[in-house]
DOPASE-176128 format. One line per 10 residues: their letters; for each residue x, y, z of C-alpha. Coordinates in steps of 0.001 Angstrom, whole numbers. Layout:
N
A	X/Y/Z  ...
//
This chain:
466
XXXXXXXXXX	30090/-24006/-27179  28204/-20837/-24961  29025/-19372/-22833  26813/-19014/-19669  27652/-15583/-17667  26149/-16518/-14077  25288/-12986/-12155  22292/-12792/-9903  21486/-16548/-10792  24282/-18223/-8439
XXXXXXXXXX	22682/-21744/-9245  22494/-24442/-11959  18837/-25731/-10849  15377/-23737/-12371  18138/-21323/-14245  16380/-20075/-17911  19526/-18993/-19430  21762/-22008/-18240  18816/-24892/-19256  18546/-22921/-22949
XXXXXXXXXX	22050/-22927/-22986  22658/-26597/-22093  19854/-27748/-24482  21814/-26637/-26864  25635/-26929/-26814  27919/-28118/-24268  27950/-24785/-21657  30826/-23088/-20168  29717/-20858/-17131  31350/-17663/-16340
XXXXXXXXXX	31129/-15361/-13483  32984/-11814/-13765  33578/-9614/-10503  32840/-6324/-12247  34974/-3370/-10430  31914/-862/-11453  29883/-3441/-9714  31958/-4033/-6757  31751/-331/-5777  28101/-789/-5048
XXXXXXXXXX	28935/-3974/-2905  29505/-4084/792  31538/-6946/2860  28232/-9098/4160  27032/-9231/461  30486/-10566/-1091  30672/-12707/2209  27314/-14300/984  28404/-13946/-2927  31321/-15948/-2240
XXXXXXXXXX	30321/-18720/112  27255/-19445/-3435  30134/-19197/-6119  31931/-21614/-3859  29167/-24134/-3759  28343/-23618/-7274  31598/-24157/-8446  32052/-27075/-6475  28397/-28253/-8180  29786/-27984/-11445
XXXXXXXXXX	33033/-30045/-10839  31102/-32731/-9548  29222/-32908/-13334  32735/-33131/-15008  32461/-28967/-15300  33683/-25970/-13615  32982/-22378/-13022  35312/-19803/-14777  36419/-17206/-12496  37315/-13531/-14177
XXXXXXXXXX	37960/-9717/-12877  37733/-6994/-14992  35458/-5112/-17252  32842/-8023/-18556  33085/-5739/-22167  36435/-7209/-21871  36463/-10453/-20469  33480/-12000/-21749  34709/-11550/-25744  38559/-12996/-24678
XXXXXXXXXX	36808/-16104/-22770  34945/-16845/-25511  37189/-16788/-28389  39734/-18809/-25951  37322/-21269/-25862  36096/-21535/-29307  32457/-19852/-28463  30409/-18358/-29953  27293/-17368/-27827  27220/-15665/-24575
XXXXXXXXXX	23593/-15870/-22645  22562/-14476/-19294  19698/-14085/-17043  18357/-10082/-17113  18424/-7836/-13791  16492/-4751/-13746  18321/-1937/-12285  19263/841/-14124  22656/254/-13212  22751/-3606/-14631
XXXXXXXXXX	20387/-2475/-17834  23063/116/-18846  25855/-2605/-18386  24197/-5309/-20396  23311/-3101/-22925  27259/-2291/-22994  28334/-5800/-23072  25802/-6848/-25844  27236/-3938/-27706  30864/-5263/-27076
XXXXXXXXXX	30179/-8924/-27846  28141/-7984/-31389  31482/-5443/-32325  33508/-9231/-31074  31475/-11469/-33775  29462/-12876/-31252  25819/-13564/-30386  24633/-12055/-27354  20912/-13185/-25844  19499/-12395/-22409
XXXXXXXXXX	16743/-14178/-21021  13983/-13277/-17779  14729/-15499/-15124  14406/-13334/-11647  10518/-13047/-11458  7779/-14825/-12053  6938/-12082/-14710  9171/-9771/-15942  8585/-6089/-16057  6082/-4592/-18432
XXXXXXXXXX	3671/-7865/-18564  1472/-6834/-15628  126/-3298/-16792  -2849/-1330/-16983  -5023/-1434/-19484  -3293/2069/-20924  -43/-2/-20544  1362/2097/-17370  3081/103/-14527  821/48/-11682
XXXXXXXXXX	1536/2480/-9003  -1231/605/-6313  379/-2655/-5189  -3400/-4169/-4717  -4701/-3967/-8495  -1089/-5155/-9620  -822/-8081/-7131  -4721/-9521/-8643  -2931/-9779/-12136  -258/-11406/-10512
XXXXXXXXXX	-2116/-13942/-8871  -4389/-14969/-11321  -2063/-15793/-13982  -111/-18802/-14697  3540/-19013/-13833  5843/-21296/-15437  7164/-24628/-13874  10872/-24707/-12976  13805/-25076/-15841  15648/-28893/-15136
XXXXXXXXXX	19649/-28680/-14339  22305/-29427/-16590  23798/-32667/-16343  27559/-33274/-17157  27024/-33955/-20833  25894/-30616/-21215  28669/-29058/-19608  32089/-28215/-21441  35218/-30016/-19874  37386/-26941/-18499
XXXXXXXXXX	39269/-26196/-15522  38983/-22573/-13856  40824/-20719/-11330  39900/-20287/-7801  38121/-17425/-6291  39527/-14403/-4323  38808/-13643/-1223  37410/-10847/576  40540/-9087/571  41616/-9832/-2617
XXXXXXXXXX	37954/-7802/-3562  39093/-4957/-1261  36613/-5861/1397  37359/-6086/5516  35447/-9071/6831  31862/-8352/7392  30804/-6792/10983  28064/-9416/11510  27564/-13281/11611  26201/-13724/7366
XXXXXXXXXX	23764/-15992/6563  24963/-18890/4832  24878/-18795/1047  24481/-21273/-1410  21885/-23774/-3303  22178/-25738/-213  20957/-23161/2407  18484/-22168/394  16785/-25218/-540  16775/-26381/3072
XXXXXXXXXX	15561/-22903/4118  12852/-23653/1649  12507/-26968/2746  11923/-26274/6290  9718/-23347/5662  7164/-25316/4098  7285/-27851/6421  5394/-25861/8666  6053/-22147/9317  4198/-21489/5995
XXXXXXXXXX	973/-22037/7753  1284/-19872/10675  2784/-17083/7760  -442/-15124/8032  -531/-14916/11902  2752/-14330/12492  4988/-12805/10034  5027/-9530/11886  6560/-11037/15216  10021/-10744/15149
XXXXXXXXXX	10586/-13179/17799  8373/-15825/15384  10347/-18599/13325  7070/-17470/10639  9491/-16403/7679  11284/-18238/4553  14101/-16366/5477  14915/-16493/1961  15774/-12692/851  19250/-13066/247
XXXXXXXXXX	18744/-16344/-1206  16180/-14336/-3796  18590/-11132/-4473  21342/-13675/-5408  19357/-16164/-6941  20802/-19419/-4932  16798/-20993/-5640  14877/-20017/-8419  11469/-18389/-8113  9839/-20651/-9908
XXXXXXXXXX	11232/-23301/-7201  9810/-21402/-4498  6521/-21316/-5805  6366/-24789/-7093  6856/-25515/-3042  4568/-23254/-2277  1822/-24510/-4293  2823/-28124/-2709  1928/-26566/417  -1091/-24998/184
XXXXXXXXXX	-2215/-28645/-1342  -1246/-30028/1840  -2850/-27454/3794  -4402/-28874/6594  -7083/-25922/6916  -8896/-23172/5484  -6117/-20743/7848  -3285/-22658/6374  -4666/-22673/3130  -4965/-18627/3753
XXXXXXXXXX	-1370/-18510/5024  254/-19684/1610  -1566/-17122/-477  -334/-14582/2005  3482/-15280/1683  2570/-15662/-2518  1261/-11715/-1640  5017/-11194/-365  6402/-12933/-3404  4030/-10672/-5608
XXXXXXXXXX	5447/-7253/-3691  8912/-8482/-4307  8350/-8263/-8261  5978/-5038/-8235  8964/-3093/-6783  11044/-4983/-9782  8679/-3409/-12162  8048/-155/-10400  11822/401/-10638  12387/-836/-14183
XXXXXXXXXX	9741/2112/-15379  11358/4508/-12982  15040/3887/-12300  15605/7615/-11229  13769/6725/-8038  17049/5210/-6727  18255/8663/-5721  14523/10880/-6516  11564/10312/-5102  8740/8149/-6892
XXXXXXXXXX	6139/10699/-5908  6202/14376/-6460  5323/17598/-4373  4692/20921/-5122  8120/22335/-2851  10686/20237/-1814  10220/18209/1458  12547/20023/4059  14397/17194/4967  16283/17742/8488
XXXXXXXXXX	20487/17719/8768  21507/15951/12272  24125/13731/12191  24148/13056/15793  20552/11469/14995  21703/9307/12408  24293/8055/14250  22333/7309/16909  20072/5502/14601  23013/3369/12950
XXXXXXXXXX	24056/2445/16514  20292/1724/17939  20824/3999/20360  17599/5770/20003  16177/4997/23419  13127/3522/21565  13269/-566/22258  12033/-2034/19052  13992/507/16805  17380/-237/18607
XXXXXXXXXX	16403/-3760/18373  16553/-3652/15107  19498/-1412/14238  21362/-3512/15947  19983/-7057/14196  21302/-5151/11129  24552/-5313/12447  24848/-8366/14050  23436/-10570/11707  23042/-8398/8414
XXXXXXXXXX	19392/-8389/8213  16455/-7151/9727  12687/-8656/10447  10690/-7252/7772  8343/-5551/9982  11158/-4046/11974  12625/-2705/8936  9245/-879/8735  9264/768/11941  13350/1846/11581
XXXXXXXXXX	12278/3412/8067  9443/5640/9487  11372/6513/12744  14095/7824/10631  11664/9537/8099  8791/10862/10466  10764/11020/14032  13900/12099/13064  13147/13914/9822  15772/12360/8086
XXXXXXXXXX	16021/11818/4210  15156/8306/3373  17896/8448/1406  20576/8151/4388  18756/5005/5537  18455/3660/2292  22630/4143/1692  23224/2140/5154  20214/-539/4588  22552/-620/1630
XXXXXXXXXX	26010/-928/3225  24666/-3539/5691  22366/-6047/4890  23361/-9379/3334  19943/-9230/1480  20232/-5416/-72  18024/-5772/-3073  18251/-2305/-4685  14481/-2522/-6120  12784/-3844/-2943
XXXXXXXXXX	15004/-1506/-594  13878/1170/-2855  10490/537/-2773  10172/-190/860  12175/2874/2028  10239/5256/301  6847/3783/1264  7723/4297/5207  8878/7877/4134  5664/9516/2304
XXXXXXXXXX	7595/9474/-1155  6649/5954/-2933  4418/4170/-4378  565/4596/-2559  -2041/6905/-2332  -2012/9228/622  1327/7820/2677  2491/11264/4112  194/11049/7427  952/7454/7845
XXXXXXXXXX	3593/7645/11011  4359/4551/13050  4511/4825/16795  7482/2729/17924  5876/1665/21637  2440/547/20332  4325/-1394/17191  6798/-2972/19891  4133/-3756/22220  1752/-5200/19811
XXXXXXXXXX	4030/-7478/17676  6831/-8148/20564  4758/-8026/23192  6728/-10373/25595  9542/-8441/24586  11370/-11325/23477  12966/-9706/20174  14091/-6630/21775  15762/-8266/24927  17741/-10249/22315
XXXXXXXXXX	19331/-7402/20697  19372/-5074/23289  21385/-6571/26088  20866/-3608/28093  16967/-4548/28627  17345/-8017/29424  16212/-7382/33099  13712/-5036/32201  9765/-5996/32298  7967/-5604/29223
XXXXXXXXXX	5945/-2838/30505  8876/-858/31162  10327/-1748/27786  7316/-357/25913  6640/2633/28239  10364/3196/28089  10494/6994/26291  7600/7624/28969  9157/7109/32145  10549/9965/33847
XXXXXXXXXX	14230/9817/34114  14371/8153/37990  12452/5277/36928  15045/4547/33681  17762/4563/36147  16539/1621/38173  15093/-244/35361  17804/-218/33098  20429/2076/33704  23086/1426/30845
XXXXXXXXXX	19801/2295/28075  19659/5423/26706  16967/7833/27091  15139/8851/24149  16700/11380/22054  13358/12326/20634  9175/12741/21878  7658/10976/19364  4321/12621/19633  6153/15856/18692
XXXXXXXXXX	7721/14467/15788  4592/13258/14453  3068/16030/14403  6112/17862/12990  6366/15569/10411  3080/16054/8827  3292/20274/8881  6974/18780/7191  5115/16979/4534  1823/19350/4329
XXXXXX	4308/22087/3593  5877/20332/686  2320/19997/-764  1424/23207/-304  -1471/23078/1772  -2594/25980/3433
//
């Protein structure tokens, strides 16, 4: 028997280590709630976790299986399950954090001291960090050179799912619940979890909203995303999945623009795993910045700011729009998440740091390498070539990709009423015309033009230019 220790692979289709597993021997999968882990964790994450391990558990019951539920240190419990059950393998599908590499290295250490074989497989990406390189062998720091690589090489067709032969007749426990974890229930409405939800996400994407990706994955108020982060970060579909329907779309294509829409959501499949392998060759950049300057970049302290910012109650539209889509649903539209990053960053001088810990604490979809990545890309620090200077103005983003207005009215009750002229002038009226427009909406606590230019003598400084 092996044993099959489920993590961020909460499925039993296109799973690497679970088919090599079930090829094998009759499979008994695990899944351990780590403590060490669980500090990291946040309520709308173990929300999600749960809902998957739920479904999953149920999927392997319905194959004559089941899913064996254990807390405590996996050093521990992963050696005792076995030899209970007459193992004497334990596989798993690799993440790429610093944090999981250190504890798999720990467990394989544990489980070779117990007797026991110990292999890990890739299974998250479409290629696993350190096969796209340079020709020196670096990871590429340029997302462009790294993404032609990725495109032009051939990924592998999804794994097949164990059927109930394969899987060893045992009964587990049930789960805990949030409060058993130590979690209060989640602020915001989750997004549902499981192989279910995210095959139908998938499903539906294709079905259409793939082919408008190109034109309108920037609107927030667009239905022109997979909506399939959180289904990614916890592995509910495969990737190989995902890009076996994508390639079944862009067959079915019905034009060139279409056609030009798939390869454009393949680009956002291709940034998810060059932050994957920018943060397996760096994993201090979780707390340090990927790029360095000559003096340190003087980082404002103002916690009445960040609050503000946490609360969307910046008296910029599109930014409070998207605060508070973080808390209400535990996500935010990719381009929004953009334009919160550099307001924080290059309007309020904040360390990207702070937004990274509440991205972190709120979303259901918190993917440590992507949030990484993305967060220090809007703040000058990451991975491109001259990103300092780059500053986002929040009226002419809102205004071009929400220019009805629609988004922001929908999170920001306060602007329902308002026109969408006076919603994107909003930081430029004088304090009169706020009053009759929208009276309950803050003012802005901020003039972006000055923080602009702030921000660059902020970031010119650190370099030392004269």
């Amino acid at each position: 028997m092996i044993v099959h220790w489920h993590r961020r692979d909460l499925r039993a289709t296109d799973n690497r280590s679970l088919e090599a597993a079930a090829s094998t021997e009759p499979v008994l999968p695990v899944f351990v709630f780590d403590p060490e882990i669980l500090e990291f964790a946040s309520p709308p994450r173990v929300t999600f976790m749960l809902e998957s391990l739920s479904e999953l558990r149920a999927w392997y019951r319905e194959r004559g299986g089941d899913l064996l539920i254990a807390t405590g240190d996996p050093r521990d419990e992963l050696p005792r399950i076995a030899r209970e059950h007459d193992a004497d393998r334990v596989v798993w599908n690799r993440d790429y954090s610093g944090l999981a590499r250190k504890r798999d290295d720990a467990v394989r250490v544990a489980l070779t001291d117990a007797g026991l074989e110990a292999e890990s497989y890739d299974d998250a990406l479409l290629f696993e960090p350190g096969s796209i390189t340079t020709q020196d062998g670096e990871t590429y720091a340029v997302y462009s050179y790294f993404w032609r690589k990725w495109r032009d090489r051939e990924k592998e067709t999804a794994y097949p799912e164990p059927n109930g032969d394969q899987l060893a007749d045992v009964s587990g426990d049930s789960l805990p619940s949030l409060a058993d974890l130590g979690f209060a229930d989640p602020e915001a409405a989750v997004p549902d979890g499981g192989m279910g939800a995210a095959h139908r996400r998938l499903e539906t994407f294709c079905d259409g909203p793939i082919y408008r990706y190109a034109d309108q994955r920037d609107e927030p108020a667009a239905d022109a995303t997979s909506g399939l982060s959180a289904h990614l970060k916890f592995g509910t579909i495969g990737i190989r999945a995902v890009y076996e329907a994508l390639e079944r779309a862009a067959a079915d294509a019905p034009d060139e623009a279409a056609a030009d829409s798939c390869e454009e959501f393949a680009s956002q499949l291709a940034w998810r795993e060059f932050y994957a392998h920018v943060l397996t060759a760096n994993p201090e950049t979780v707390t340090e910045n990927y790029r360095s300057y000559e003096h340190p970049i003087e980082w404002r302290t103002d916690p009445d700011a960040l609050q503000a910012w946490k609360d969307g109650e910046t008296g910029y539209p599109i930014v409070d729009a998207g605060m508070r889509q973080l808390r209400s649903e535990a996500i935010v539209h990719n381009r929004v998440r953009m334009l919160v990053a550099s307001f924080l960053t290059k309007d309020l001088l904040l360390d990207w740091r702070e937004g990274y810990a509440w991205f972190r604490e709120k979303l259901a979809d918190h993917d440590t390498a992507n949030d990484v990545g993305g967060w220090q890309w809007a703040a000058g620090t990451g991975t491109d070539a001259q990103p300092y200077f780059r500053v986002f103005n929040p009226m002419t983003q809102g205004e071009r990709y929400d220019p009805d207005a629609e988004y922001i009215r929908e999170h920001v009750p306060e602007l329902e009423d308002a026109p969408p002229d006076a919603i994107h002038d909003w930081p430029n009226l004088d304090s009169e015309e706020r009053a009759e427009v929208a009276p309950e909406y803050p003012a802005p606590i901020v003039d972006h033009a000055e923080r602009r230019e702030a921000a660059i003598e902020m970031f010119e400084a650190a370099r030392g230019d004269d």
